[in-house]
N, C-alpha and C positions, 0 to 999 in steps of 0.2 A: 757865536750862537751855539746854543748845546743841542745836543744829536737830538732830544726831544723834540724841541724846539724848531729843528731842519725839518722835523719829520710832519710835524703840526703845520710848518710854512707849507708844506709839499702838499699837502691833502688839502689845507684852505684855501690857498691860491685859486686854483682850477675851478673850486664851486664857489670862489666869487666872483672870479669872471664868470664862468657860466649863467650866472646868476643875474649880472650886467647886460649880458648880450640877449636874454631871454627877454629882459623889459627892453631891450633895443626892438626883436621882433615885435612883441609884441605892441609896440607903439609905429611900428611899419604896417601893422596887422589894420589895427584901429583908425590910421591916417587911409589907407588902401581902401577901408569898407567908407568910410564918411566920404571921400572923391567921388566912391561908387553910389552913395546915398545922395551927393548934392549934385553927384550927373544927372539923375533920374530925375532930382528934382526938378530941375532946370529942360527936362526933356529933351535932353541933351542925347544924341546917338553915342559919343566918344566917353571916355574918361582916360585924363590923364594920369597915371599915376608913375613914382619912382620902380624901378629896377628892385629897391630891398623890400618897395610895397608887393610888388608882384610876387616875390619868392618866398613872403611870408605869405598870403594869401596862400598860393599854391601850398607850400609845405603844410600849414593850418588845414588843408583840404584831404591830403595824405595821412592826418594824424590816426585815423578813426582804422588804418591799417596796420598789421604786424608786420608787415614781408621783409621791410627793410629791416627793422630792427633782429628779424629771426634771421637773415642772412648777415647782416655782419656779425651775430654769436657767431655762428656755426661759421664763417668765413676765417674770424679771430680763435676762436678756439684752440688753435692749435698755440699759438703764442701765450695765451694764459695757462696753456697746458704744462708749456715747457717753464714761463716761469712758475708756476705753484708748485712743477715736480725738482725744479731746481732746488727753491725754499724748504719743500717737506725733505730731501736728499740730504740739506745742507743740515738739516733741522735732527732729523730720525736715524739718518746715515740709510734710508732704506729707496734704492734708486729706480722702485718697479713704476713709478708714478714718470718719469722724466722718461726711462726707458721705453715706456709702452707709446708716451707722447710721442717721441723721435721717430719709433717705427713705423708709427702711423704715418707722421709725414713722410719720411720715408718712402714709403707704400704707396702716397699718394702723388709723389714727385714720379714715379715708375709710372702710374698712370699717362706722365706726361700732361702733369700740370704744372702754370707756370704761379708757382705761389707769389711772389714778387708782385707780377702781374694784376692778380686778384688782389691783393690786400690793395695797390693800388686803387682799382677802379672803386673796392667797396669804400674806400677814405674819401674818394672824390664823389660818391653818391650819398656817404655822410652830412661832406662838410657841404655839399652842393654846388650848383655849377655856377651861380653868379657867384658864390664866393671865390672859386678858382680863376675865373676870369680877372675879379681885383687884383691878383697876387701874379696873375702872368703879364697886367700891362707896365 
């Protein structure tokens, strides 16, 4: 395969699975609201639904907020920092972009933050918690 080619694989891949999984939700979303539509009907107090209906619903609930999204930026940033000052270094020969990145974490590892830690918890509030559950049983 020519480097193009890897590099086209690499970028497509990702946003067609995301792509897959987004119509997974959302047909979790849609199965989730019809159980809730044909409980009611039925005057039914319960509704059953699956585990990936529940965590679609919820997540579809959280959409209409920023917080998550603005905290893993700012959580990640420092890693797109270090690669883009990498890239423009390798790129310009000019190493104030990687160097101001590094000092920062730096800085912020002196604080007595555990970055490891954090970038954890924010992946696991990305990718969310039923899905972590699938992948630890």
């Amino acid at each position: 395969m020519s480097v193009i080619g890897g590099i086209i694989s690499t970028i497509v891949s990702p946003v067609t699975t995301a792509i897959g999984k987004y119509q997974d939700r959302k047909k979790a979303y849609e199965d989730g609201l019809n159980a809730i539509a044909a409980s009611k009907q039925n005057g039914e107090n319960e509704v059953r639904i699956t585990a990936e209906q529940a965590d679609a619903l919820r997540v579809t609930d959280e959409s209409t907020t920023w917080k998550d999204e603005f905290v893993t930026v700012v959580v990640m940033s420092p890693i797109v920092g270090i690669i883009f000052g990498a890239i423009w270094q390798a790129m310009s020969g000019d190493p104030v972009i990687l160097t101001g990145t590094l000092h920062g974490v730096k800085e912020l590892k002196s604080l007595g933050l555990d970055w490891g830690n954090i970038t954890e918890i924010v992946v696991y509030a990305a990718v969310g918690v039923t899905t972590i559950r699938k992948f630890i049983k």
